[in-house]
N, C-alpha and C positions, 0 to 999 in steps of 0.2 A: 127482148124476150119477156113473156108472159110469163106469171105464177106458174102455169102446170108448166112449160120446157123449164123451169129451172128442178124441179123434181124429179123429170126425165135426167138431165145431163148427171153424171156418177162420177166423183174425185178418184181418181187411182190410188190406192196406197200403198205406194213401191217402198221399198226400203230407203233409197235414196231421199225422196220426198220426207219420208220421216223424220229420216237423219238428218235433213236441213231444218226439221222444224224444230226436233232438239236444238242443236245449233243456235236458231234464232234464238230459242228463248232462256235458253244458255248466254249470249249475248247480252238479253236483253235485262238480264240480270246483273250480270256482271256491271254493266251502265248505270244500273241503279244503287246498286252498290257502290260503285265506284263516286256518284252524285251524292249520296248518303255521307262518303267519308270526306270526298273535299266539302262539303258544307258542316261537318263537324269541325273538319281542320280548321276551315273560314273563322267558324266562330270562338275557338279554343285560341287561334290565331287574333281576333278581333278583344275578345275579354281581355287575354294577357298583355297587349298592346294599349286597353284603358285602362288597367291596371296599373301599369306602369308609368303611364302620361299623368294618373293623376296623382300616385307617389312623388311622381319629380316635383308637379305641379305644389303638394301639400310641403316639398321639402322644401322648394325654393321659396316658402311662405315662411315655413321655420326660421329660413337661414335671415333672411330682410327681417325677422324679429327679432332674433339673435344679434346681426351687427347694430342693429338700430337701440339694441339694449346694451350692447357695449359702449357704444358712443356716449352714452345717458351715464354709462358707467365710467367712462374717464374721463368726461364732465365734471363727475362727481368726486373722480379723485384730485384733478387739477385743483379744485375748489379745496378740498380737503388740505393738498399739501399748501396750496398757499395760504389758506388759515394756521398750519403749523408751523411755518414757516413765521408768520406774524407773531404767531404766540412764544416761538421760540428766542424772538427778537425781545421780545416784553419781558419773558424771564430774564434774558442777559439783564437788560436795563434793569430791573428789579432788583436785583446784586449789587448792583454800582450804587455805593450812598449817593451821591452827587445825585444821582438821578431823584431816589427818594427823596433827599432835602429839599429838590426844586417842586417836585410833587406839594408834598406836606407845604410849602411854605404856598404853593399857589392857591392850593384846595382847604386848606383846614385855617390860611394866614397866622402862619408861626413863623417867627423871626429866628435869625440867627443872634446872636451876642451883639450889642451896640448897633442894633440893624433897624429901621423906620419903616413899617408899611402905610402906604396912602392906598386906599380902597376907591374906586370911585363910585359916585349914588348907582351910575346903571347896573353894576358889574353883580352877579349873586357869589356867594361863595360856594358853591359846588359845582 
């Protein structure tokens, strides 16, 4: 068909016909809409999901710096009690003359009563 038969031919406008074109474009709404909400969902669904990912993500970064700082921490206390531990042993000793006399007499070379010390050339006194 040529430009003038399409000018000649007349659409009927029945009630029916009408009523489907509502319809369609009642439909055709509704689709769009309906495309509108799951692509909001999508994405309210997609944020709160790397949201989350990178929470775990940032906590389980916390947590490997957290035990790696305890470990450093009871390093540091094993270090600690075995130094008091040492020092604790020193004071006992420190109490006991006996201890002290053998001290003073090695490091400062003081005798006891009728007692001979031979020094030798290498040896320093402290």
């Amino acid at each position: 068909m040529n430009e003038p038969d399409r000018q000649r031919v007349r659409h009927l406008r029945t009630d029916y016909v009408q009523s489907r074109e509502i319809a369609e474009k009642r439909l055709r709404k509704r689709r769009k809409g309906l495309i509108r909400r799951l692509i909001t969902f999508c994405l309210v669904v997609i944020l709160a999901g790397s949201f989350m990912f990178s929470s775990l993500l940032s906590q389980g970064h916390q947590l490997a710096r957290a035990v790696d700082q305890k470990t450093t921490l009871e390093k540091q206390i094993a270090k600690a009690q075995n130094k008091e531990n040492v020092l604790k042993k020193r004071i006992r000793l420190l109490h006991d003359k006996n201890y002290i006399g053998q001290l003073v007499r090695k490091n400062y070379l003081l005798s006891k009563k009728d007692e001979i010390i031979f020094s030798k050339p290498g040896q320093s006194s402290h």
